[in-house]
Backbone as JSON, one array per atom type, in Angstrom:
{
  "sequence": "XXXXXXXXXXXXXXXXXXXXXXXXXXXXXXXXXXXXXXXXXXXXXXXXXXXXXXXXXXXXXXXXXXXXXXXXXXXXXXXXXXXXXXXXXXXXXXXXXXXXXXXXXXXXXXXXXXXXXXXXXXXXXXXXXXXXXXXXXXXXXXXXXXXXXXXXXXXXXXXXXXXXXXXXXXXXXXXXXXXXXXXXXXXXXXXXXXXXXXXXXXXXXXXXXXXXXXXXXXXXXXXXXXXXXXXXXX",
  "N": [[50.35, -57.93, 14.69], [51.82, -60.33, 16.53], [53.92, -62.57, 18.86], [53.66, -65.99, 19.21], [54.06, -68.51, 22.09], [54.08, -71.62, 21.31], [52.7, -74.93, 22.1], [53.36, -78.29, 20.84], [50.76, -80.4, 19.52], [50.4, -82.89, 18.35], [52.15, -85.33, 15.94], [51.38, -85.98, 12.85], [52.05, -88.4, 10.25], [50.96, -87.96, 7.27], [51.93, -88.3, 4.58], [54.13, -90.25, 2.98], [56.23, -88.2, 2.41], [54.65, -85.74, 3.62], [54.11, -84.53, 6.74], [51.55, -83.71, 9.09], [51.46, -81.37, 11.07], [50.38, -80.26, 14.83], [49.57, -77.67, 16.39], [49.56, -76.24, 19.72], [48.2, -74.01, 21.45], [48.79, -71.22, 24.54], [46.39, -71.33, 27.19], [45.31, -68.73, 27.59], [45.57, -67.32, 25.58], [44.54, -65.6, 22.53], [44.03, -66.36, 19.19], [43.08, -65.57, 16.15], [42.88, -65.99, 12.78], [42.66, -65.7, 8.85], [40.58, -67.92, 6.44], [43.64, -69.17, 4.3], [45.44, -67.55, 5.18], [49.1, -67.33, 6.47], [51.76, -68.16, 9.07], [54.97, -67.95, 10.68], [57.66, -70.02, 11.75], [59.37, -69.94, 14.12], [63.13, -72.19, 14.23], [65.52, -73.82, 16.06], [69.1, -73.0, 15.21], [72.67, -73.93, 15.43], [72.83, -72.23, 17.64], [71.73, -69.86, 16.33], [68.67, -68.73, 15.09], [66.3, -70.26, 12.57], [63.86, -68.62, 10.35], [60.7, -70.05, 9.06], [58.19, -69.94, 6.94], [55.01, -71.31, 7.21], [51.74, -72.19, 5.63], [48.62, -72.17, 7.03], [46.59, -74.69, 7.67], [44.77, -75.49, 8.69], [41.11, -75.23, 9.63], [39.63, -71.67, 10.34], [37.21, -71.64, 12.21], [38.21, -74.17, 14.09], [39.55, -74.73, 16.89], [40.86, -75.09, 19.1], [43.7, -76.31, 18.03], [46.12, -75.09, 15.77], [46.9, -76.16, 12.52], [49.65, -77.14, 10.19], [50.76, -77.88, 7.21], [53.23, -80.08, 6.39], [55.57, -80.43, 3.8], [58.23, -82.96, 3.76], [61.6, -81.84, 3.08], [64.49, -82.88, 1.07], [67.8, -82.41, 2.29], [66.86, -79.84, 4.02], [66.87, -78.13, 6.44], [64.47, -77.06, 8.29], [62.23, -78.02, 7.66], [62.58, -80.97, 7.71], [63.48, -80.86, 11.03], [61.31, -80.15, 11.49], [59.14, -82.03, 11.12], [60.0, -84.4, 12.26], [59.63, -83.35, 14.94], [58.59, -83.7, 18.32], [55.84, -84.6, 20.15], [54.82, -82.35, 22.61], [56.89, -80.62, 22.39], [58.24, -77.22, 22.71], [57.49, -74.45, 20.71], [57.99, -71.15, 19.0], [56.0, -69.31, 17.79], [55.1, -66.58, 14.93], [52.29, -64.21, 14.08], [48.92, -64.31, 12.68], [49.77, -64.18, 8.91], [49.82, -63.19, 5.75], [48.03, -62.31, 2.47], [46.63, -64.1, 1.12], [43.31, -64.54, 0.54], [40.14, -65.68, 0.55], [38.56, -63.53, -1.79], [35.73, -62.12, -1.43], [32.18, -60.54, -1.66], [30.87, -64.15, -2.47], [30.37, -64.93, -5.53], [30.16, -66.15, -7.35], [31.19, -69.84, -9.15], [34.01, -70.72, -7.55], [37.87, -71.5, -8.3], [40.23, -73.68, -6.92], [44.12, -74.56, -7.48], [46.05, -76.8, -6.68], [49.13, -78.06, -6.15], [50.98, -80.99, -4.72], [52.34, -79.98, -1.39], [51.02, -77.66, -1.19], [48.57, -77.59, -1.17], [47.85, -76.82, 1.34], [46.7, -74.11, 1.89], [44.52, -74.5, 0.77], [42.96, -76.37, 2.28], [41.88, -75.12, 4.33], [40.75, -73.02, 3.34], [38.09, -74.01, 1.57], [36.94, -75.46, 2.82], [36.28, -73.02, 4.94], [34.5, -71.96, 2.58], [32.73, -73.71, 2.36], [31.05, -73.9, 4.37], [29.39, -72.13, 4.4], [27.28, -72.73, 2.69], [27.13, -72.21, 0.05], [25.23, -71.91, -3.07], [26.81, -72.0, -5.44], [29.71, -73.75, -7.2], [32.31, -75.38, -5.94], [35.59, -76.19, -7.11], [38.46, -78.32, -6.84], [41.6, -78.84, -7.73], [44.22, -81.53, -7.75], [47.25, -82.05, -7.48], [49.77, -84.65, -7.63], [52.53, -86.88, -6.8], [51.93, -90.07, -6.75], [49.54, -92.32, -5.72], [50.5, -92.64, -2.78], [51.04, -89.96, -2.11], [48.51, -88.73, -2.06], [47.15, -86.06, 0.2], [45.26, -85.66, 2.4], [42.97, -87.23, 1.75], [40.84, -88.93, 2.42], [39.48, -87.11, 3.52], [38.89, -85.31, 1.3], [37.68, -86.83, 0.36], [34.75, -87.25, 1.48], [34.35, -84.66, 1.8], [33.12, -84.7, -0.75], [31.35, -86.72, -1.22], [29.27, -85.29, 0.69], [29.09, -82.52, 0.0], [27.24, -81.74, -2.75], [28.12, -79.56, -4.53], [31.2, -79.72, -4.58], [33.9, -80.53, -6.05], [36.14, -82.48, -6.09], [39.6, -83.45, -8.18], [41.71, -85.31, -8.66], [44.71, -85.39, -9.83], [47.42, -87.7, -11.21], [51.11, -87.94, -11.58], [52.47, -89.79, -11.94], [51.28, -92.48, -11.72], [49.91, -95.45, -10.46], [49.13, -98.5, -12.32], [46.94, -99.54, -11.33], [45.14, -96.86, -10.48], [42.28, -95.32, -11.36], [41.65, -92.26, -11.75], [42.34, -89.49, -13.37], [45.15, -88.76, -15.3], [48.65, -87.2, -15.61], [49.27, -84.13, -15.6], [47.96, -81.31, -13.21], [47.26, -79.35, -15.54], [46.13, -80.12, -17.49], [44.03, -81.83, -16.55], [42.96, -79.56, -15.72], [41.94, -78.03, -18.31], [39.98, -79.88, -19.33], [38.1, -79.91, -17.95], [37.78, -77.0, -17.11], [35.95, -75.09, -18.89], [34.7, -72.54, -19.26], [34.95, -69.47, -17.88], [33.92, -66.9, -17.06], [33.28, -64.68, -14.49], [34.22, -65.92, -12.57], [36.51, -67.2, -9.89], [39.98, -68.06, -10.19], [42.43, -70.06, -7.49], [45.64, -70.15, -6.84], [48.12, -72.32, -6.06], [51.4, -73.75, -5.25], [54.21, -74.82, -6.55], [56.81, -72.82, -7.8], [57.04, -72.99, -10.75], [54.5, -74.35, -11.84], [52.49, -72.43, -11.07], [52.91, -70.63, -12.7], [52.73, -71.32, -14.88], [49.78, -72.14, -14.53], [48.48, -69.55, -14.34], [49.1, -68.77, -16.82], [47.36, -70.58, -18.24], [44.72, -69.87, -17.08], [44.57, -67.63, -18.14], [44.14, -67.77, -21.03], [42.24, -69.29, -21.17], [40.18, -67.55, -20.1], [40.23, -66.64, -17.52], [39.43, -63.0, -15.83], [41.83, -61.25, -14.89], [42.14, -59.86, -12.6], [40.44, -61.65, -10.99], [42.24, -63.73, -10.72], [44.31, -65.69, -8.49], [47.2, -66.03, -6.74], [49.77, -68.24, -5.09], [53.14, -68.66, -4.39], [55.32, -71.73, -3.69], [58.54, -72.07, -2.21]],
  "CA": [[51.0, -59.24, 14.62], [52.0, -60.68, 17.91], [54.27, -63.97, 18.94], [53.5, -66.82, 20.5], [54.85, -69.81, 22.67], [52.79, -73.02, 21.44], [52.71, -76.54, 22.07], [53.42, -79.54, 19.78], [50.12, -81.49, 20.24], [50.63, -83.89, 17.43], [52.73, -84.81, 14.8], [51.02, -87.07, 12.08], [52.75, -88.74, 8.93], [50.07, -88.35, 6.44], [52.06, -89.57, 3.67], [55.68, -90.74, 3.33], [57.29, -86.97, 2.8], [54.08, -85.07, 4.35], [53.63, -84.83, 8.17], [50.96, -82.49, 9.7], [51.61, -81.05, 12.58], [49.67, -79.63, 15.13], [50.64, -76.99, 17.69], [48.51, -75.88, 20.91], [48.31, -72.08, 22.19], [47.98, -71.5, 25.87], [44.5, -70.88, 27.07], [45.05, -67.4, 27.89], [46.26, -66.97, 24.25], [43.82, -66.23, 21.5], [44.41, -66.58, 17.93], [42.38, -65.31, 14.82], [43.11, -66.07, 11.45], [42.18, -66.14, 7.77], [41.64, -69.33, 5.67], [44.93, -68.88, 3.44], [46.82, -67.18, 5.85], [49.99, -68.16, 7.03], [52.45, -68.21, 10.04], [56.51, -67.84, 10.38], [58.14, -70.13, 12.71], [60.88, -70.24, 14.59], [63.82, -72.94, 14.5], [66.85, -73.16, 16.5], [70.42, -73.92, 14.37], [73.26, -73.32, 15.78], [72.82, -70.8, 18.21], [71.05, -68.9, 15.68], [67.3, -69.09, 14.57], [65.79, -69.91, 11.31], [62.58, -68.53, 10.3], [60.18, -70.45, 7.81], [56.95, -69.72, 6.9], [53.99, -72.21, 6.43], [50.53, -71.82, 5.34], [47.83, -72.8, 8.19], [46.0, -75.69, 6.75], [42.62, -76.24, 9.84], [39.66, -73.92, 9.28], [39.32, -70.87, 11.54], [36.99, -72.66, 13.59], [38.56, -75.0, 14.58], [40.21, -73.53, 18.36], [41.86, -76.45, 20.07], [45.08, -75.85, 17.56], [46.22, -75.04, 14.5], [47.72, -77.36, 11.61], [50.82, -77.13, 9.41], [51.19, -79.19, 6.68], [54.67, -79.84, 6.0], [56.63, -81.52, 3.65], [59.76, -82.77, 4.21], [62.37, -81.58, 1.78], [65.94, -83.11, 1.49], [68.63, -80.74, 3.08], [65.84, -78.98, 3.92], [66.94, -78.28, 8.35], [63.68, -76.43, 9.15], [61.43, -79.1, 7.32], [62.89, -81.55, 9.01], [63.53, -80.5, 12.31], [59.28, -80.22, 12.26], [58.94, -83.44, 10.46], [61.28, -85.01, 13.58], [59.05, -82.89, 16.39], [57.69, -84.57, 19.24], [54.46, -84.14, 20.68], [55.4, -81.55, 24.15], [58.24, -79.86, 22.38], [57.66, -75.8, 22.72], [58.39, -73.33, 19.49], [58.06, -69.6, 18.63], [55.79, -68.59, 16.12], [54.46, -65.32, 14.8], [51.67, -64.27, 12.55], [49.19, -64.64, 11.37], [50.55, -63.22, 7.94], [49.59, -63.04, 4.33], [46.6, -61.91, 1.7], [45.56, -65.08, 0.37], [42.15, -65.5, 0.97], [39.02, -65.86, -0.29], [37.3, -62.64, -2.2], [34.19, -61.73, -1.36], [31.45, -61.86, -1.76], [31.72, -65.56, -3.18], [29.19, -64.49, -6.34], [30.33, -67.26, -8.73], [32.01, -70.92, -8.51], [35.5, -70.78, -7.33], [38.41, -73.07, -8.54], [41.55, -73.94, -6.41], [44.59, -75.36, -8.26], [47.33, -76.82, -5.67], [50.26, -79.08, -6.06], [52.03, -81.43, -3.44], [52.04, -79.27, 0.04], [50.04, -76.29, -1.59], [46.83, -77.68, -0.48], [47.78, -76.27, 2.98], [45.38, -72.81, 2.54], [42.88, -74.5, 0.21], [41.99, -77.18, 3.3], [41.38, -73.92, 5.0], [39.68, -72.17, 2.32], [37.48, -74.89, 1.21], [35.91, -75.66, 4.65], [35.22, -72.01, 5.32], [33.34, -71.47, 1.68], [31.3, -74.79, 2.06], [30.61, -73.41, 5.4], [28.68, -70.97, 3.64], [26.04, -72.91, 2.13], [26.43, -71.3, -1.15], [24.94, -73.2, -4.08], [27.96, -72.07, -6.31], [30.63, -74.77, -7.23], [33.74, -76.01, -5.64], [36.68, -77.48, -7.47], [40.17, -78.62, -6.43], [42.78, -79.44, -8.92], [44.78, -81.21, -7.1], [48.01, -83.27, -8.59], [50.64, -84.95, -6.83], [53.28, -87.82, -8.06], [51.18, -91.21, -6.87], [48.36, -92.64, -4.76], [50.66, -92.6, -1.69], [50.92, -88.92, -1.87], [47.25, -87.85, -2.12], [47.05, -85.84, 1.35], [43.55, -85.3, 2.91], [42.37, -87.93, 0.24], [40.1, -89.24, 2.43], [39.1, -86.13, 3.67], [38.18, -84.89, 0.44], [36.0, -87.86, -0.4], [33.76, -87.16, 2.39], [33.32, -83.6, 1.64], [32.6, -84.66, -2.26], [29.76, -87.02, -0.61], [28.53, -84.53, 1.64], [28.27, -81.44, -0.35], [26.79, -81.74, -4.24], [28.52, -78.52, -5.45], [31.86, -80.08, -4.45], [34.03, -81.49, -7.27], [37.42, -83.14, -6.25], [39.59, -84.02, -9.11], [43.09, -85.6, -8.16], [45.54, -85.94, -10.78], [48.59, -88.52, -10.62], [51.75, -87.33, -12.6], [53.49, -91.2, -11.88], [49.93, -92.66, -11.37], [50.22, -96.74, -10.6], [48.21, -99.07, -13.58], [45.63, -99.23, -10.89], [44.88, -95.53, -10.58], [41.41, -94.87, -12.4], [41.34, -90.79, -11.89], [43.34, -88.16, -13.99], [46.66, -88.7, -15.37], [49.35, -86.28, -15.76], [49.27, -82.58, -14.67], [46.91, -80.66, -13.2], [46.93, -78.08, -16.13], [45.27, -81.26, -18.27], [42.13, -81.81, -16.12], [41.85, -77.91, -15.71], [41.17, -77.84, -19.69], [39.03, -81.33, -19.52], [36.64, -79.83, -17.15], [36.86, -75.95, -16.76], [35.64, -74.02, -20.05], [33.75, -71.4, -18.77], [35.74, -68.62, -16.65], [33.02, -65.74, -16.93], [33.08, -64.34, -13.08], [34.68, -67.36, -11.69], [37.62, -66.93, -9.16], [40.54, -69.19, -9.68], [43.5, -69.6, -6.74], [46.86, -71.04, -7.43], [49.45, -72.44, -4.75], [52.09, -74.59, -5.34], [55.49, -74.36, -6.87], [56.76, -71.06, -9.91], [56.76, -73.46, -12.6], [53.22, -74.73, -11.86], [51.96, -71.36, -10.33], [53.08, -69.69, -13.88], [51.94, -72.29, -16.21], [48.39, -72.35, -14.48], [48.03, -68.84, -14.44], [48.81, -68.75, -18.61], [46.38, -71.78, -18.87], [43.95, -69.26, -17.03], [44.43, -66.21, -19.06], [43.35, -68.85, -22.14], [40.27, -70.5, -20.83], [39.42, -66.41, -20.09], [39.99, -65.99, -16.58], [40.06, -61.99, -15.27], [43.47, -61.1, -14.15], [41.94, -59.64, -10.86], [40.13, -63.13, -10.36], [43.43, -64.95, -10.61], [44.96, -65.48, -7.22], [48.63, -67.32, -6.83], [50.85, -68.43, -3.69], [54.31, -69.36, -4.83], [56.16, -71.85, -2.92], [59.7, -71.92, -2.71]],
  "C": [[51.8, -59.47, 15.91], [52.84, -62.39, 17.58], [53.52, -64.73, 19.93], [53.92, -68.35, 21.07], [53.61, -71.04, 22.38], [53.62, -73.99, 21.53], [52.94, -77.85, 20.85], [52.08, -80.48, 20.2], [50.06, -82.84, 19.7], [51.11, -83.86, 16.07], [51.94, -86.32, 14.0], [51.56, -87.26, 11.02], [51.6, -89.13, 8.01], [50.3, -88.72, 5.16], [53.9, -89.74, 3.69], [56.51, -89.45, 3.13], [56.2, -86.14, 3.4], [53.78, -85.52, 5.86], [52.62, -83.28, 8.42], [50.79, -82.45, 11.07], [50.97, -80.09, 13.48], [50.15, -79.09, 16.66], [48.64, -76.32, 18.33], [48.81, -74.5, 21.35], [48.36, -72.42, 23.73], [47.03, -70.96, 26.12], [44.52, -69.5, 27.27], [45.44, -66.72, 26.49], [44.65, -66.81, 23.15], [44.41, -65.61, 20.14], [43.33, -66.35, 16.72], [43.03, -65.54, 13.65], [42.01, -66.12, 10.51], [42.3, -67.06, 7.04], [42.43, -68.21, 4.72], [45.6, -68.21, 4.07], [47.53, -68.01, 6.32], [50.83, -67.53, 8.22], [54.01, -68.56, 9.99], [56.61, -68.58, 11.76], [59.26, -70.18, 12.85], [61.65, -71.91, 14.89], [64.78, -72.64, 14.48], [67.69, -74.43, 15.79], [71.47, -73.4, 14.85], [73.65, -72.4, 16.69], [72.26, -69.73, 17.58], [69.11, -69.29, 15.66], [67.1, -68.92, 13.1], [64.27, -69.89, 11.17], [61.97, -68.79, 9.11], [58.57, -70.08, 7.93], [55.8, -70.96, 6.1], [52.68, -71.82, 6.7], [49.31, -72.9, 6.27], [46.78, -73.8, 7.26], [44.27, -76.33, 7.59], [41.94, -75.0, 9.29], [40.13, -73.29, 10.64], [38.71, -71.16, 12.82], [37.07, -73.21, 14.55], [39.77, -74.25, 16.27], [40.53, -74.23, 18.65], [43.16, -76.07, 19.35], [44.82, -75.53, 16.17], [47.0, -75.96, 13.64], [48.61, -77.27, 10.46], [50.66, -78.46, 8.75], [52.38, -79.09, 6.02], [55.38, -80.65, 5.27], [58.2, -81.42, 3.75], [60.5, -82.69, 2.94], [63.97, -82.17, 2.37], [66.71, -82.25, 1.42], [68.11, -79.84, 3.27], [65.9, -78.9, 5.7], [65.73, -78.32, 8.63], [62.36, -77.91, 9.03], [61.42, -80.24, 8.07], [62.73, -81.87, 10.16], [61.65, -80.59, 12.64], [58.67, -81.2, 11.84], [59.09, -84.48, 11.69], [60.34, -84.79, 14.99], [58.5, -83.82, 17.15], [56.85, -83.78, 20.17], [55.16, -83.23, 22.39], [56.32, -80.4, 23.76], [57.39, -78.4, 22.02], [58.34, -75.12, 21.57], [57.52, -72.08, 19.41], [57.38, -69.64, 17.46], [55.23, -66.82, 16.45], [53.23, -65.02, 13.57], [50.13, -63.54, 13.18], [49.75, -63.7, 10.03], [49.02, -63.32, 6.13], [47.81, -62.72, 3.91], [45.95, -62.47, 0.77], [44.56, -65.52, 0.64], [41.37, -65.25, 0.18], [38.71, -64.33, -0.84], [36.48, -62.93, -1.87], [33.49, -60.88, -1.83], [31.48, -62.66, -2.5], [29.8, -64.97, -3.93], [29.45, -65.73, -7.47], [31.06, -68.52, -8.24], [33.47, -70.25, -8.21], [36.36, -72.2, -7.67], [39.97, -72.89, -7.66], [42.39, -75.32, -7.43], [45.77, -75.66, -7.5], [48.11, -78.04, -6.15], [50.77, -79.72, -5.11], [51.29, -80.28, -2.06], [51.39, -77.65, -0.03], [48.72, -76.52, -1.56], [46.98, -76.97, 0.56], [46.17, -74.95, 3.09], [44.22, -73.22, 2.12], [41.98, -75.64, 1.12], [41.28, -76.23, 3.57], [40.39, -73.81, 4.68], [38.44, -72.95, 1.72], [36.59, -75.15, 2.3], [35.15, -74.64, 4.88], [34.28, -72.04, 4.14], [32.34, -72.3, 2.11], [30.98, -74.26, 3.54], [29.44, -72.33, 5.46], [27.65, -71.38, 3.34], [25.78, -72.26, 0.75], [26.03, -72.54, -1.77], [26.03, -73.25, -5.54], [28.82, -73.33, -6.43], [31.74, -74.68, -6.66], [34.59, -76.83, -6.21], [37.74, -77.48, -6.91], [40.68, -79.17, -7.38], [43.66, -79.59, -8.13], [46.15, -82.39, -7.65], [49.13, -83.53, -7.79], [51.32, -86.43, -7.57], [52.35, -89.65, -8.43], [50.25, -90.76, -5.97], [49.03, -92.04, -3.31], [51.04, -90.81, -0.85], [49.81, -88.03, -2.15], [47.12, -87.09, -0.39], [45.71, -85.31, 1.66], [42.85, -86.22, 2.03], [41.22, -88.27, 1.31], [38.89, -88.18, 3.72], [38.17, -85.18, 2.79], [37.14, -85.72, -0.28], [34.99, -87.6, 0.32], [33.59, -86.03, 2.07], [32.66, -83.92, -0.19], [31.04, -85.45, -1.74], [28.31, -86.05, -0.03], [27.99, -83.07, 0.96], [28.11, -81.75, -2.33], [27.92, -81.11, -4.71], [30.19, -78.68, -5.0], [32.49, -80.85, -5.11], [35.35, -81.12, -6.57], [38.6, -83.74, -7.21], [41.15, -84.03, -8.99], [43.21, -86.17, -9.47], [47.16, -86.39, -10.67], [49.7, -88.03, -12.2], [52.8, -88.8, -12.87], [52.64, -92.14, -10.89], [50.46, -94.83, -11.46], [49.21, -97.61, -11.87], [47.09, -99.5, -12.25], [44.61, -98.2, -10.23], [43.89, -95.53, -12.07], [41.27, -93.54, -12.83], [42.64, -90.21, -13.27], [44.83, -88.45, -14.04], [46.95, -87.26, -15.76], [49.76, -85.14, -15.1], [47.93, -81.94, -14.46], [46.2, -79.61, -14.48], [46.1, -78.64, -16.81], [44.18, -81.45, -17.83], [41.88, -80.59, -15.87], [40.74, -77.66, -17.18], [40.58, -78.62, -20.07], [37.76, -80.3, -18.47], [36.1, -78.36, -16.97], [37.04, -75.13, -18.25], [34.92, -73.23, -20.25], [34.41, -70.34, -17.66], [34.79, -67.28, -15.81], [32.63, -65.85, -15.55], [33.42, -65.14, -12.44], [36.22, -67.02, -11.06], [38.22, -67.89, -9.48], [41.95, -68.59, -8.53], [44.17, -70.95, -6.88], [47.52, -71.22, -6.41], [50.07, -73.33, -5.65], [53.77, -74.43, -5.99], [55.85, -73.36, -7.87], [56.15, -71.84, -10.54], [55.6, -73.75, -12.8], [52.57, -73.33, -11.99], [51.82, -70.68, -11.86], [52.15, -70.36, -14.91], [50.5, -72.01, -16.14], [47.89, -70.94, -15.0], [48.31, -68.01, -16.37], [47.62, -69.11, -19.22], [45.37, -70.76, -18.56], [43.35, -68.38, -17.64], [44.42, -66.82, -20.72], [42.37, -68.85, -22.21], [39.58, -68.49, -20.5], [39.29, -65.47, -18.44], [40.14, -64.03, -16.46], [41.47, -61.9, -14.35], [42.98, -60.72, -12.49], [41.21, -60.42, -10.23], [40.84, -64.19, -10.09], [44.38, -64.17, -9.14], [46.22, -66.47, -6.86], [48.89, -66.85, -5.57], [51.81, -69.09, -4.52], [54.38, -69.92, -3.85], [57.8, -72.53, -3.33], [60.23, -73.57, -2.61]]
}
């Protein structure tokens, strides 16, 4: 694990508390990661530094930069402060880190179940599998409060076009009366659509109370405990 000095190359407001932000290496720099890994950066307070950790949200692939998706939290400095960034400004990270990624080999569908800014690893992770060409299934459970906080929404319509075995299924928890998809919580369209667990991976991100709940709802519907994969976030 190594640091390094990157670039701000763009900060985008993809919905009114998410911005994703994208930082640049320098060319003599290279960078490997796993989808679902994540990265600790540095922000300066005080004369001190605070170090937060967010979960890389571009595919491996992808080499021009990497992408943070961040929401902003109230009294939240670090959030903030990278919410605020402007394109040029230089920061400290380190990484990559963590052991959320895919199992292999991918022998059965897989289901991702994310909340709010816990899509971050399953952009990742989602890109590399269909990258794969398997003929297995892809779901996302993905639930957030309205329309104006679906993030990648129209990201994920294009891969539902593009690959068959790709099932998208956004659920609104304070959904407007012209919202046709999925009310409520995600845990509600898990048990509308998945009733079959036999060899099927699921992976959890998003906040305890979700993270816990899902992985109950799992050990229901039949998942294996060593097929259930969680990311808390705090």
């Amino acid at each position: 694990m190594r640091r390094y000095l990157v670039k701000v190359l763009e900060n985008i407001t993809a919905t009114p508390t998410v911005n994703l932000i994208r930082f640049k290496f320098n060319e003599s720099d290279e960078f490997e990661f796993k989808a679902g890994q994540f990265i600790s950066v540095f922000v300066d307070k005080d004369n001190s530094k605070i170090v937060k950790p967010y979960s890389i949200s571009s595919s491996p692939k992808e080499k021009k930069y990497i992408e943070l998706c961040i929401k902003r939290v109230q009294g939240g400095y670090a959030s903030n402060f990278l919410c605020d960034i402007k394109p040029g400004t230089e920061l400290m990270i380190f990484g990559p880190n963590g052991h959320f990624n895919l199992h292999e080999p991918i022998d059965s569908d897989v289901i991702f179940v994310a909340t709010g800014s816990g899509i971050s690893p399953f952009r990742s992770m989602i890109e590399a599998l269909l990258d794969m060409n398997l003929s297995y299934d892809v779901w996302l459970f993905f639930g957030v409060r309205n329309e104006e906080e679906i993030i990648y929404k129209k990201e994920f319509e294009e891969l539902t076009k593009k690959h068959k075995n790709f099932h998208c299924i956004i659920t609104l928890s304070r959904p407007s009366s012209l919202w046709k998809g999925e009310k409520g919580h995600v845990q509600e369209a898990i048990k509308k659509y998945v009733t079959d667990a036999k060899n099927k991976h699921i992976y959890i991100c998003g906040i305890k109370e979700m993270v816990l709940d899902v992985i109950k709802l799992a050990d229901q519907i039949g998942f294996d405990k060593d097929n259930t994969h969680k990311e808390e976030y705090v």
